[in-house]
C-alpha positions as CSV (number, residue, x, y, z in Angstrom):
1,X,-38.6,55.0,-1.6
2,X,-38.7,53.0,-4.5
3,X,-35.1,53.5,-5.2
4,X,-34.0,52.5,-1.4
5,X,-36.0,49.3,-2.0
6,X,-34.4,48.7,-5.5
7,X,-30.7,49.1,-3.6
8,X,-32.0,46.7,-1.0
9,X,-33.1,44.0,-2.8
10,X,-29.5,44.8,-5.3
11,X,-27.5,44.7,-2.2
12,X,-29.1,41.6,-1.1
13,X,-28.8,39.6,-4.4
14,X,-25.0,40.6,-4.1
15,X,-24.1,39.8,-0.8
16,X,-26.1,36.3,-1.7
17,X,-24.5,35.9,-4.4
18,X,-20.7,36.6,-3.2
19,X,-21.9,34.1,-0.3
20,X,-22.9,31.5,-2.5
21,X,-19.6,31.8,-4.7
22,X,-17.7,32.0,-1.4
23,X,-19.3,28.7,0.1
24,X,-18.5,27.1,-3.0
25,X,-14.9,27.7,-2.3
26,X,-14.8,26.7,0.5
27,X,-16.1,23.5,-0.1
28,X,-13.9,22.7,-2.8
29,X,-11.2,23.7,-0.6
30,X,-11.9,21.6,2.0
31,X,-12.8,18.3,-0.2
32,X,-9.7,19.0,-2.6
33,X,-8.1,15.5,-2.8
34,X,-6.1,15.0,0.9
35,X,-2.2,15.1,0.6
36,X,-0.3,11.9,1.6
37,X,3.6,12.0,2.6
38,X,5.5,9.7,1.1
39,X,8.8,8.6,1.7
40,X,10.5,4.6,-0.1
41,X,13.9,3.9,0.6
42,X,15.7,0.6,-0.8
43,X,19.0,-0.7,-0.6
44,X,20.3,-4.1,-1.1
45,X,21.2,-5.9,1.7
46,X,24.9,-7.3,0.1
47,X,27.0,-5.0,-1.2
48,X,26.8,-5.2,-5.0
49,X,30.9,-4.5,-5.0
50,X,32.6,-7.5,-5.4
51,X,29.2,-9.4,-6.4
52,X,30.5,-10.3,-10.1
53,X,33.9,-12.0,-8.7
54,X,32.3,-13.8,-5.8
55,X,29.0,-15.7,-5.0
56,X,27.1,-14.6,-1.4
57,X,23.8,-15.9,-0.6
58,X,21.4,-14.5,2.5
59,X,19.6,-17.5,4.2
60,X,16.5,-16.5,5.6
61,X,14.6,-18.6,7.8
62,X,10.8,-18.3,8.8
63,X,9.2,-21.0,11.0
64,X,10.1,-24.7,9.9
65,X,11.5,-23.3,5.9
66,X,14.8,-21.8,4.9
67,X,15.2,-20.0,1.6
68,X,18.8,-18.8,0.1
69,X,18.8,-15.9,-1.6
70,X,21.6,-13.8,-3.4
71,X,19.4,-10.6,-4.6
72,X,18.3,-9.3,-1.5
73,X,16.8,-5.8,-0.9
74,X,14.9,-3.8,2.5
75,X,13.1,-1.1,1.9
76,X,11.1,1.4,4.1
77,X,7.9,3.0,2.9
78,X,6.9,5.8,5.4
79,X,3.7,7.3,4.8
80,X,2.1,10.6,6.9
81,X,-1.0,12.2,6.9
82,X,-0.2,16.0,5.5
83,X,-3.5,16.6,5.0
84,X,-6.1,18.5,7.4
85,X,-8.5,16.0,8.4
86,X,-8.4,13.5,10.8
87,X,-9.5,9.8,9.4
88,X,-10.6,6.9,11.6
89,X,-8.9,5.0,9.1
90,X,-6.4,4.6,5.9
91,X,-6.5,2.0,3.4
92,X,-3.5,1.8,0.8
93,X,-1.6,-1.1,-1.4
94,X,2.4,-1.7,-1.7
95,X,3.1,-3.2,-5.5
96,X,6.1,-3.9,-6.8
97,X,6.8,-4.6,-10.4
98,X,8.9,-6.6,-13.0
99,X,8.9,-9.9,-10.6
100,X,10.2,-8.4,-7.7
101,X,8.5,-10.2,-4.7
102,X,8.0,-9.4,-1.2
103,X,8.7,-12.3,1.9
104,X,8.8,-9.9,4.9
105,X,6.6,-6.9,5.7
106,X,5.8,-5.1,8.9
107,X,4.0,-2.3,9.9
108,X,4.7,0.2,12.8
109,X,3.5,3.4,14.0
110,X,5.0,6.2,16.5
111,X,3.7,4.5,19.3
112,X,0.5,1.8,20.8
113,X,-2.5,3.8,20.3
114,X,-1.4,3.5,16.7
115,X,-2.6,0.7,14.7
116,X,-0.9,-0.5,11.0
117,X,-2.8,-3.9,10.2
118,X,-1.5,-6.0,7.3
119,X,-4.1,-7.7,4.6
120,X,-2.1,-9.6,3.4
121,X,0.9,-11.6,5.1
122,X,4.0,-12.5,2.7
123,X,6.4,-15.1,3.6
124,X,9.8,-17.2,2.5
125,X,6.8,-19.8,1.2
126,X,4.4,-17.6,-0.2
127,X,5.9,-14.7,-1.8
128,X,3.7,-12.0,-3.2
129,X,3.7,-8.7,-5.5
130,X,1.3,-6.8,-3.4
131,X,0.6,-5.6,-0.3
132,X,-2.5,-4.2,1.8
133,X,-2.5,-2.6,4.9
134,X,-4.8,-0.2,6.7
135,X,-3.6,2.2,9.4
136,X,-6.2,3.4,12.5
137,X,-6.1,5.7,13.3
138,X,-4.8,8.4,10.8
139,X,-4.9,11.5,12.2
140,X,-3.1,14.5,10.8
141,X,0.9,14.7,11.7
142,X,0.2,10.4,12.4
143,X,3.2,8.5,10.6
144,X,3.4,4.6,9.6
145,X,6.5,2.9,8.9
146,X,6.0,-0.3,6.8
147,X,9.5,-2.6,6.8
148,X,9.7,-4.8,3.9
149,X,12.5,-7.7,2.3
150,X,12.0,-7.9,-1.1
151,X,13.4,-10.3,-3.9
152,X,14.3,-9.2,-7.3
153,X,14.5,-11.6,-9.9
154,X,17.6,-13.8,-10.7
155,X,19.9,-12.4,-12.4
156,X,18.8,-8.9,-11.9
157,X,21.1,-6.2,-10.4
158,X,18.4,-3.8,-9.3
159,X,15.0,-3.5,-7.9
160,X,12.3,-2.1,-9.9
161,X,9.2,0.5,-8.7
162,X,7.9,-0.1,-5.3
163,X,4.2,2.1,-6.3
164,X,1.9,3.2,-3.4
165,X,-1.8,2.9,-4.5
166,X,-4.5,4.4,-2.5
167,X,-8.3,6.1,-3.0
168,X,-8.5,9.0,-5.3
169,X,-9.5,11.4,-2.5
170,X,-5.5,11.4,-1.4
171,X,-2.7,12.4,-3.4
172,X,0.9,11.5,-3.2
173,X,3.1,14.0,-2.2
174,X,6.8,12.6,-2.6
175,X,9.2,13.7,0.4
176,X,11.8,12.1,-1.3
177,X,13.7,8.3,-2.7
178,X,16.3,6.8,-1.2
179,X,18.5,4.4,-2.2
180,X,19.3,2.4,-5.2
């Protein structure tokens, strides 16, 4: 008898134990940090070929103001949710680096129920090096398209780092650069 009750109470220490180590598991599974898809492609909008016999400038217009400018670049940041929990919403920052500036940015999803709201507004007269948008909702599988003209510094032949910034409970998962 006494040995029956020592096995029981062995037995049920084990199982609570291997139930304990197992939830633990879990949990970290399931709170790891969330995986983000991330996809920037930029390209200047002139041809760089012939650039250093000839002089082309890109006027672009916005409201009342026109602006020429000679190093012109779009790029496309696509971001996905490849994680596996749905969020009512998803904060995260565009900054670009080494005086490249932004005048044009807009947000899209797949379709209307999708929502990609921008912080921050950039324009020909008010040029900035970040950008903020949040995107409701962000379910898993939901993709964002943000459209963006940048200018790179006179002179310069190339853009620099366009760098996605966004809470520590997501992680970046690169699905490729495009681009130059």
């Amino acid at each position: 008898m006494e040995s029956l009750t020592y096995q029981f109470f062995v037995t049920a220490f084990t199982g609570a134990v291997a139930a304990t180590v197992l939830n633990i598991l879990y949990q970290r599974y399931m709170n790891r940090p969330q995986g983000i898809g991330i996809n920037v492609d930029a390209s200047p909008i002139l041809s760089t070929l012939f650039l250093d016999k000839i002089s082309v400038k890109v006027t672009v217009k916005d409201q009342n103001t026109a602006v020429e400018f000679d190093n012109l670049y779009a790029a496309t940041i696509d971001i996905e949710n490849i994680s596996n929990k749905d969020n009512e919403e998803f904060e995260f920052s565009v900054d670009f680096t080494g005086g490249d500036l932004a005048i044009y940015a807009e947000g899209s999803g797949k379709n209307r129920r999708q929502q990609i709201i921008a912080l921050n507004s950039p324009g020909i007269s008010n040029p900035t090096e970040q950008l903020d948008f949040v995107c409701k909702p962000f379910n898993r599988r939901d993709k964002y398209t943000v459209k963006t003209l940048i200018t790179v510094p006179q002179g310069s032949r190339s853009r620099n780092d366009i760098k996605l910034l966004f809470d520590g409970k997501y992680r970046a998962i690169e699905q490729g650069t495009y681009g130059s």
